[in-house]
C-alpha positions as CSV (number, residue, x, y, z in Angstrom):
1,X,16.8,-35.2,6.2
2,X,14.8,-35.4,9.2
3,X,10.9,-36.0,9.0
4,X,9.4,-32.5,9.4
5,X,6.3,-34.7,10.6
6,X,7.0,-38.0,12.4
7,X,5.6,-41.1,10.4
8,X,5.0,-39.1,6.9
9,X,7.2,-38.6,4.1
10,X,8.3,-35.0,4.1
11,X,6.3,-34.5,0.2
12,X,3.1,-34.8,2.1
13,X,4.4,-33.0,5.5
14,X,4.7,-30.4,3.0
15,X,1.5,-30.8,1.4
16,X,-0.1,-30.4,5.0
17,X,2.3,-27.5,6.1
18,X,1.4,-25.1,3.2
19,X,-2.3,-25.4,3.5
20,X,-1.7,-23.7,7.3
21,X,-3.3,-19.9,6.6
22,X,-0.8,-17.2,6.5
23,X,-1.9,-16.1,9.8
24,X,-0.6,-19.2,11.5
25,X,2.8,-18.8,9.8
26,X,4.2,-17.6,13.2
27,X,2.7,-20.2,15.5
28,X,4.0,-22.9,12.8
29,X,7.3,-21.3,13.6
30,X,7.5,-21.5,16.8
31,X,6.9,-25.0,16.9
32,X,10.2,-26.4,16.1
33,X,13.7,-25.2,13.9
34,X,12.8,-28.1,10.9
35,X,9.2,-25.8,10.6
36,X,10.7,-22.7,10.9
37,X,12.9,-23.5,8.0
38,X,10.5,-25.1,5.8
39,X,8.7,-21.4,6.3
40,X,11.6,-19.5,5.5
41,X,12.6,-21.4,2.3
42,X,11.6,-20.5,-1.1
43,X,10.5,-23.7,-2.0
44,X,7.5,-23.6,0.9
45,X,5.8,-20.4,-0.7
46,X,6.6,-21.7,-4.1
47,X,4.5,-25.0,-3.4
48,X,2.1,-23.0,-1.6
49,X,1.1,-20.4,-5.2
50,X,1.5,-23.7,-7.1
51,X,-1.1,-25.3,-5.4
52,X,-3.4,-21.9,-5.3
53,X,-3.4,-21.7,-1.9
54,X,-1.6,-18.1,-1.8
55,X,-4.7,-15.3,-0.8
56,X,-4.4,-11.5,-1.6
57,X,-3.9,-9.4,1.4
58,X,-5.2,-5.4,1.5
59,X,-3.2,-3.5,4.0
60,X,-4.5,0.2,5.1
61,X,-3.5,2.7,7.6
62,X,-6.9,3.4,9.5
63,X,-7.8,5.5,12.3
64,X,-9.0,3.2,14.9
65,X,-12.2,4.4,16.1
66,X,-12.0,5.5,20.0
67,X,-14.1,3.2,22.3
68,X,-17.2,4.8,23.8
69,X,-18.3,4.0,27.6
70,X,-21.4,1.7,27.2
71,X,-23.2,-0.1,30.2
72,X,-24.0,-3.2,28.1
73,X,-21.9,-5.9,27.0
74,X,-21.9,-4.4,23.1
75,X,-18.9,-2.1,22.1
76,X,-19.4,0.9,20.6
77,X,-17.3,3.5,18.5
78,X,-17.2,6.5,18.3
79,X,-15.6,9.1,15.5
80,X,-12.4,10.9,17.2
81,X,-11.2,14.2,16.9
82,X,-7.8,13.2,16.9
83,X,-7.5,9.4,16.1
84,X,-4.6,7.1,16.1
85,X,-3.9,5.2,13.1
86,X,-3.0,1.6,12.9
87,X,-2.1,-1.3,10.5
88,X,-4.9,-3.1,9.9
89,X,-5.5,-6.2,7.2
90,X,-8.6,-7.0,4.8
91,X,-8.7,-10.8,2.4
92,X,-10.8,-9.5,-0.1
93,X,-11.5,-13.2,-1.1
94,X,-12.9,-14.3,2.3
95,X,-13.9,-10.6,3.5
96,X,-12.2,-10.9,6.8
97,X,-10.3,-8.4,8.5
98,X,-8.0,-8.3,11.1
99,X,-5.5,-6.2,13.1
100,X,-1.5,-6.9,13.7
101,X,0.4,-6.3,16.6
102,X,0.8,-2.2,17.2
103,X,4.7,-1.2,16.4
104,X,6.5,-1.4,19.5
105,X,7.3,2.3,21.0
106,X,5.1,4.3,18.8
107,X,2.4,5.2,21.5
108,X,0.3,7.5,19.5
109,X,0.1,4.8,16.5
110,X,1.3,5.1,13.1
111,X,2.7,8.3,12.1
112,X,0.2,10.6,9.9
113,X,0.6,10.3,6.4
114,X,2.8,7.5,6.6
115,X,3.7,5.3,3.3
116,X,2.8,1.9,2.7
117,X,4.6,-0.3,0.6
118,X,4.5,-4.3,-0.2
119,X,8.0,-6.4,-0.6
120,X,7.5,-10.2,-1.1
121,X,5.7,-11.4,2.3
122,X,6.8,-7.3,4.2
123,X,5.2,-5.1,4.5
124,X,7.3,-1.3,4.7
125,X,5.9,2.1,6.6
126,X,7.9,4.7,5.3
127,X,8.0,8.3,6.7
128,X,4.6,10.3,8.0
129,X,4.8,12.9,10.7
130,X,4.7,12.7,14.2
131,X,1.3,12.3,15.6
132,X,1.8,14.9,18.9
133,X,4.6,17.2,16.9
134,X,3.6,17.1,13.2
135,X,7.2,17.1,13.3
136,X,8.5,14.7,9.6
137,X,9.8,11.4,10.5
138,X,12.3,9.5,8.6
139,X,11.4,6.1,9.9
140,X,11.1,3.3,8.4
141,X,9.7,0.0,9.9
142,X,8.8,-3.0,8.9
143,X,6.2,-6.0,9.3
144,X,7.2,-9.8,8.8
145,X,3.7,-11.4,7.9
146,X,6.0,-15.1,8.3
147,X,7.3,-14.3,11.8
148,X,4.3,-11.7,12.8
149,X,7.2,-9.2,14.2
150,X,8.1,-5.5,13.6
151,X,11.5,-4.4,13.2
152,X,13.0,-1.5,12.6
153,X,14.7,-0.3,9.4
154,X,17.6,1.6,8.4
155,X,15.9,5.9,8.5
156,X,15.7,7.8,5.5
157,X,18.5,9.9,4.7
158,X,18.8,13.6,3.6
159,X,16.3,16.0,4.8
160,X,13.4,15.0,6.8
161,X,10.6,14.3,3.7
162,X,7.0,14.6,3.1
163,X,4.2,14.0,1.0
164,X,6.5,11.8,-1.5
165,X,5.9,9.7,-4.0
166,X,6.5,6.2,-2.6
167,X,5.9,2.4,-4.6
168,X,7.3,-0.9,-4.2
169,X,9.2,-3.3,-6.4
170,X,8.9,-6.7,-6.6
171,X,11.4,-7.1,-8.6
172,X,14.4,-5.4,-6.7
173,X,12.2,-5.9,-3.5
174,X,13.1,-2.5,-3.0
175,X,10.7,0.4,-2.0
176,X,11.3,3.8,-4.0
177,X,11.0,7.3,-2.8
178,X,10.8,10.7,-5.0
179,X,9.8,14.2,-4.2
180,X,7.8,15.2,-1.6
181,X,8.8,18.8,0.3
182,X,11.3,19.2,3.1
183,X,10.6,20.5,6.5
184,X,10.8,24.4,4.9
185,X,8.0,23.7,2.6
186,X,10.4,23.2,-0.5
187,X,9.4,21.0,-2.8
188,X,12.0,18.2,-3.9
189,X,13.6,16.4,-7.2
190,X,15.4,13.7,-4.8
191,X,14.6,10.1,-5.1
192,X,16.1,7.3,-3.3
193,X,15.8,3.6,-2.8
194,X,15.5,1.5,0.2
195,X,16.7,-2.4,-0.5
196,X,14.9,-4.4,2.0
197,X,16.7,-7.5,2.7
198,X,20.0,-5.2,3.0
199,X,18.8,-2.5,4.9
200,X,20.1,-0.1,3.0
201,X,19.3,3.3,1.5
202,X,21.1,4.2,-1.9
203,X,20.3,7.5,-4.1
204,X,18.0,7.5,-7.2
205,X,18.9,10.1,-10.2
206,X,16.9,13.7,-9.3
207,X,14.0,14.1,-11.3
208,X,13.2,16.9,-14.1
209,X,11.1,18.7,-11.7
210,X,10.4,19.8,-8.2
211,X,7.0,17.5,-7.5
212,X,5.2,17.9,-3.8
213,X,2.2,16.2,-3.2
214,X,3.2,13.5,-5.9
215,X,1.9,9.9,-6.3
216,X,4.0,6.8,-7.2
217,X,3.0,3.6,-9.0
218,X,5.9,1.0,-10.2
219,X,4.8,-0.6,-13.4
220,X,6.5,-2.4,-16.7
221,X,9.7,-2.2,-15.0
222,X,9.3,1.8,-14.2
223,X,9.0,3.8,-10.9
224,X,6.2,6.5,-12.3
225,X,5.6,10.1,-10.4
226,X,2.4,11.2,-11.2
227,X,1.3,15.0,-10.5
228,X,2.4,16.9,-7.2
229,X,3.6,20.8,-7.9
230,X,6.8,22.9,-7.8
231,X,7.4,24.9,-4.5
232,X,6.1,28.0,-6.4
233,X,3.1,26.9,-7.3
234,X,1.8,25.6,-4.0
235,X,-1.4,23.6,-4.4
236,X,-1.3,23.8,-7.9
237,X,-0.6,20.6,-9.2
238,X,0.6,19.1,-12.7
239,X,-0.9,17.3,-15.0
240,X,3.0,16.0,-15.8
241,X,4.4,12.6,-14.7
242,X,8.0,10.8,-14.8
243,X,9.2,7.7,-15.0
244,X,12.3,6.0,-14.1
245,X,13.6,3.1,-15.8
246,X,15.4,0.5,-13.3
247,X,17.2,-1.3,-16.0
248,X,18.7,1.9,-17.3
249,X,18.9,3.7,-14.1
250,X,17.5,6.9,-15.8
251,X,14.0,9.0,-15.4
252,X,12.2,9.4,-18.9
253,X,11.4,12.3,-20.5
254,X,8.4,14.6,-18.8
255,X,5.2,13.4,-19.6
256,X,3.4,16.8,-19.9
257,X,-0.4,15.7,-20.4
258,X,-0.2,12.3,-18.2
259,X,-3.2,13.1,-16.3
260,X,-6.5,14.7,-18.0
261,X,-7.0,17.7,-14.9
262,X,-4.7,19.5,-12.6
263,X,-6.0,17.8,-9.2
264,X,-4.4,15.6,-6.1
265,X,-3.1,12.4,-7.4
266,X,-3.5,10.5,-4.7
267,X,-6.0,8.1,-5.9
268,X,-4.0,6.8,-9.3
269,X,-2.3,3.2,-8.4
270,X,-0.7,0.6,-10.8
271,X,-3.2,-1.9,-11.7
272,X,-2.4,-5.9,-11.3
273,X,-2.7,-5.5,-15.5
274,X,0.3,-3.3,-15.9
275,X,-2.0,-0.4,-16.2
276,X,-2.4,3.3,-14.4
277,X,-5.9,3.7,-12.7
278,X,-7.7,6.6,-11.3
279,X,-10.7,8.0,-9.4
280,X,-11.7,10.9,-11.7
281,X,-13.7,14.0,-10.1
282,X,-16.5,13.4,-12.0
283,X,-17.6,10.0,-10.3
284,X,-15.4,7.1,-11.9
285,X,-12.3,5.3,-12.3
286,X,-10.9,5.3,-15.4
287,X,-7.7,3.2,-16.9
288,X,-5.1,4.8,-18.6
289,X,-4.9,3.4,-22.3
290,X,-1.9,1.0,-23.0
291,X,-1.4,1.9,-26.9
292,X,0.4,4.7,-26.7
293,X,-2.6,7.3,-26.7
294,X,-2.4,8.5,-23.5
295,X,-6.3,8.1,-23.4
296,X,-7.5,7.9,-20.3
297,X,-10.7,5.3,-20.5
298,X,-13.4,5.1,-18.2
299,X,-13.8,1.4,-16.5
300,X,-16.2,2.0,-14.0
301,X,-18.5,4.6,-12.4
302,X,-17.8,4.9,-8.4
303,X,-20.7,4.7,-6.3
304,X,-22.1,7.7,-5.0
305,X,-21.2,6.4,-1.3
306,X,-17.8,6.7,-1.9
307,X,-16.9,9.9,-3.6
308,X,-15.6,12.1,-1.2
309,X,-12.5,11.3,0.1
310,X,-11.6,8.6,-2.3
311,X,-8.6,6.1,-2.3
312,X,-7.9,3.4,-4.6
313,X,-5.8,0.2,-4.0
314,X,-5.2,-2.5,-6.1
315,X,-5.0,-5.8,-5.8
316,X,-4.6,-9.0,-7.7
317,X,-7.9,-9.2,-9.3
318,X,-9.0,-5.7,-9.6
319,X,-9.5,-2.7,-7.5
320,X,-10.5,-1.5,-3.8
321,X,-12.2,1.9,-3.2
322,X,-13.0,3.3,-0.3
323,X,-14.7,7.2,0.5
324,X,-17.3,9.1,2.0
325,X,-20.8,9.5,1.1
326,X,-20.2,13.2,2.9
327,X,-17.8,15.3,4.6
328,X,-17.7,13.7,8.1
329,X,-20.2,10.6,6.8
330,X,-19.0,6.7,7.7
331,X,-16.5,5.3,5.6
332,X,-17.4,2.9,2.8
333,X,-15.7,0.3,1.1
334,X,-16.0,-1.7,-2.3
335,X,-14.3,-4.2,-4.5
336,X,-14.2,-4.9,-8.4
337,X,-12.5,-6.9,-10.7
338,X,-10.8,-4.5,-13.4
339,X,-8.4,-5.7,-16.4
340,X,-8.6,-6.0,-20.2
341,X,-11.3,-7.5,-21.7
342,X,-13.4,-7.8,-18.7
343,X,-15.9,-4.8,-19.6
344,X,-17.4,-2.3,-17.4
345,X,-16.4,-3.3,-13.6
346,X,-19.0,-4.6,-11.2
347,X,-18.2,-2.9,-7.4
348,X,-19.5,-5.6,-4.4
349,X,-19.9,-3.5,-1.2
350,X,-17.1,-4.2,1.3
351,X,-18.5,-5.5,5.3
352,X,-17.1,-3.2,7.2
353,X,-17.1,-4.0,10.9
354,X,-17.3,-0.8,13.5
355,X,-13.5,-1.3,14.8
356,X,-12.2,-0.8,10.8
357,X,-14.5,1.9,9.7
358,X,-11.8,4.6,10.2
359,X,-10.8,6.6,7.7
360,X,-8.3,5.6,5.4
361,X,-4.7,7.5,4.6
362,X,-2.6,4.6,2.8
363,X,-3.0,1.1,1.3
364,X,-1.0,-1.2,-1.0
365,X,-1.8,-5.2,-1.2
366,X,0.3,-8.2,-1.3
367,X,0.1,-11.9,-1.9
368,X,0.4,-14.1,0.8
């Protein structure tokens, strides 16, 4: 085998390589074909969790604030009526944000209301709407955090879809798609899922139940669809959920009661715990109970910076939340652990810099 470094035994080239941050993994690359082998093999990221050196990464969609004329050196932003959005990245552990490379070709930014998933070290935009045309696209593309590229994936088929339930599994490293409404305002049972390293869309079972507007979350080996409405009830959402089962390649029963009100289920996301979380209107996040109950529990109460507008993303240790204080107000960020057993949840205010206080459509995390 050759030396990956001249003079040391490849165990401790390997000790040196996997301490490089995940942001160097396409610099590393580049370097020679031994490096850019040891990066692609499993055995590199399996030595690098082992050793504790893997990091949680938040990824958002974020309208990137438009760039004011100043005459001094110091930038400053501005709010903009119609802002671009962009991929940007937050470490919750370290608190440092940063931006990746803009997809090639899409001039205007990400598409609005675009879908965010996580697969292993990619990172999956799915769908949105045409910034210029509001026109629904069924593009997919994805981000390489190892080779810090874009590339284009295979587009979703059937008719152009929006406002879907969309969630991620590590398991089939596969992203899953359900409901949503078509380009005539109907609201859609269809569900499909998009296999990552094949490129490849295959159809999903139809649910029970139209379901626009919906929210995914996969969790305990289950793709769940939380809320959304029937094309006849337009705004009116359900307190109902489904779930399918991977393993059995079947959708559950409905879950009539799932949520406690009738509101957007935007902000309910699968907990690192195995467990459904939501920003309640009232003012908190509460944790759906894992007996059997259907109880939802309250864990924490939000801050009152952050309750307008609210999105919740979780990550390894707990949660992200990010809102308004007011209805055109900055945007705010915080972080808290959240699990069983660890009691009422602390929130630590988030350091937003100017360039990533945009508002927020999407988010999902990953490990790196």
């Amino acid at each position: 085998m050759d030396e990956l470094i001249p003079g040391l035994p490849n165990d401790i080239a390997q000790e040196c390589l996997i301490r490089v941050p995940y942001d160097g993994f396409p610099t590393v690359r580049s370097v020679c074909r031994h490096w850019k082998q040891e990066l692609q093999s499993s055995q590199f990221h399996r030595l690098r969790k082992t050793a504790g050196l893997t990091r949680p990464v938040i990824a958002l969609v974020q309208a990137e604030p438009a760039l004011a004329p100043t005459a001094g050196p110091a930038k400053k932003y501005t709010a903009c009526a119609s802002p671009s959005y962009r991929l940007v990245l937050f470490e919750p552990v370290t608190g440092a944000w940063s931006c990746p490379p803009p997809i090639p070709g899409l001039l205007r930014g990400l598409p609005l209301f675009c879908h965010l998933a996580a697969v292993g070290r990619e990172l999956v935009v799915v769908g949105g709407c045409d910034p210029e045309t509001w026109a629904a696209s069924d593009e997919v593309h994805i981000y390489d955090f190892e080779a810090g590229v874009w590339r284009r994936g295979a587009r979703m088929p059937g008719p152009r879809r929006s406002f879907f339930a969309c969630a991620a599994s590590e398991e089939l490293r596969a992203v899953l798609v359900a409901g949503g409404h078509d380009e005539e305002k109907n609201a859609l049972r269809s569900a499909m899922a998009y296999d990552v390293g094949a490129n490849a869309w295959a159809p999903l079972p139809d649910m029970a139940q139209e379901r626009d507007e919906c929210q995914g979350a996969f969790l305990r080996g289950a793709f769940h669809v939380v809320g959304g409405y029937p094309t006849e009830a337009q705004g009116r959402f359900s307190r109902s959920a489904e779930a399918f089962d991977v393993d059995s390649r079947r959708w559950g029963p409905v879950e009539e009661d799932k949520l406690e009100a009738g509101t957007c289920p935007r902000a309910c996301v699968a907990g690192a715990d195995g467990r459904l979380y939501m920003y309640r209107p009232g003012g908190d996040v509460a944790a759906l109970s894992d007996d059997g109950s259907g109880v939802w529990r309250a864990v924490a109460e939000a801050p009152e910076t952050a309750r307008v507008a609210p999105l919740l993303v979780a990550w390894e240790r707990g949660l992200m939340l990010m809102g308004l204080e007011k209805q055109g107000g900055g945007h705010v960020g915080y972080v808290g652990e959240v699990g069983a057993g660890k009691g009422a949840t602390t929130w630590k205010t988030v350091a937003m810099p100017e360039e990533y206080s945009g508002h927020v459509q999407a988010g999902c995390s990953t490990e790196i």
